[in-house]
C-alpha positions as CSV (number, residue, x, y, z in Angstrom):
1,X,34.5,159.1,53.3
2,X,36.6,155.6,53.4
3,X,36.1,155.2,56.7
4,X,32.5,155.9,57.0
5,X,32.0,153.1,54.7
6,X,34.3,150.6,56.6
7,X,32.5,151.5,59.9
8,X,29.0,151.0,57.9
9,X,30.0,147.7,56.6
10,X,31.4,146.8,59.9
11,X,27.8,147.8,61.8
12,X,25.9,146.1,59.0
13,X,27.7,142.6,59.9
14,X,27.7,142.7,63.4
15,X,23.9,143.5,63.1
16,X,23.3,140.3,60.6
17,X,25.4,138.2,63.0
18,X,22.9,139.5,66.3
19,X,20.1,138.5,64.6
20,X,21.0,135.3,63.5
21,X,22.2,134.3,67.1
22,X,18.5,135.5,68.6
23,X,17.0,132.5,70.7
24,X,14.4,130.3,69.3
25,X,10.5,130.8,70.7
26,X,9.6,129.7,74.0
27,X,7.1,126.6,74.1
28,X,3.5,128.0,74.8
29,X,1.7,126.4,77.8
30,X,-2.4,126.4,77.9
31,X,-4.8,125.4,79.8
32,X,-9.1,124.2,80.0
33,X,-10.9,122.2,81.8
34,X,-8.0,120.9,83.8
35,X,-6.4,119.6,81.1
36,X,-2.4,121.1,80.1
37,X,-0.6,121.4,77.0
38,X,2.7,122.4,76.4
39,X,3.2,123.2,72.5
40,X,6.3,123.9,71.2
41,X,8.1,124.2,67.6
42,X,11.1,124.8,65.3
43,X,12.4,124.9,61.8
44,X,9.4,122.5,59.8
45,X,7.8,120.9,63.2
46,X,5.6,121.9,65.7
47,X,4.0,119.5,68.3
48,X,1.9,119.4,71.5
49,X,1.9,117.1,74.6
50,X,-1.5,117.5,76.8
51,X,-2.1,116.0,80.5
52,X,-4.8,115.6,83.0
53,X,-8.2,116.6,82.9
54,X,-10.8,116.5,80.7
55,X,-10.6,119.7,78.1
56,X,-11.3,119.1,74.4
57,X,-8.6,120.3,72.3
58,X,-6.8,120.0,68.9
59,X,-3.7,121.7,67.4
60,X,-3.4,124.4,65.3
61,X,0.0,124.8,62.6
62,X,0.7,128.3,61.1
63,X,2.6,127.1,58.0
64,X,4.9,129.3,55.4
65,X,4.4,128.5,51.9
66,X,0.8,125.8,52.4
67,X,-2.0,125.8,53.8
68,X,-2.3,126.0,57.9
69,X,-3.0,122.7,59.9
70,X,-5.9,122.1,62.5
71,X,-5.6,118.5,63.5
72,X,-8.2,116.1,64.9
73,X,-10.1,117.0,68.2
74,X,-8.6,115.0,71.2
75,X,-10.0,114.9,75.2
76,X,-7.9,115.1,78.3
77,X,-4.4,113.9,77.6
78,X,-2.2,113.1,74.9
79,X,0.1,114.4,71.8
80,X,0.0,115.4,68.2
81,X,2.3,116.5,65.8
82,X,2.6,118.1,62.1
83,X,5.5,119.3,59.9
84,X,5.1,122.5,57.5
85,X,6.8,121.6,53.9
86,X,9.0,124.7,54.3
87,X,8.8,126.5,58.1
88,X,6.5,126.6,61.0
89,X,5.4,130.4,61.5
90,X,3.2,129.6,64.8
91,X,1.7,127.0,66.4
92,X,-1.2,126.6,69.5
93,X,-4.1,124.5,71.1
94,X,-7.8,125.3,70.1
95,X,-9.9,124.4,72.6
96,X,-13.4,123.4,71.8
């Protein structure tokens, strides 16, 4: 019984220390109207950088703990930015 508990405790650990060692989220590339942005986050901050074109487009912050963020319309190129008091759950473009 000893030992099942050892190699319990054992699996439990190594399983904690995988998923604190999984890679952070990819940055999310979108498209309209020939226009391109590349939005990315981590921990508190998420961002986006558009080129080219001339899409309509503003972005949108999933936040833990607050309200989400929608931030002010742009056109064609450009960047915006917002940071979440506590942790950034998702963030996007929204095209108009």
């Amino acid at each position: 019984m000893k030992l099942r508990s050892v190699i319990a405790g054992a699996a439990l650990i190594a399983g904690v220390g995988m998923a604190a060692a999984a890679p952070a989220q990819a940055a999310i590339t979108q498209n309209q109207d020939g226009t391109t942005c590349v939005t990315d986050h981590r921990e508190t901050a998420a961002w986006t950088n558009c080129s080219g074109g001339s899409g309509t487009w503003k972005i949108y912050v999933e936040c833990d703990w607050q309200a989400d963020h929608t931030g002010d319309w742009h056109t064609g190129g450009g960047s915006d930015s917002y940071e979440c008091w506590n942790e950034v759950l998702g963030a996007n473009v929204r095209w108009r």
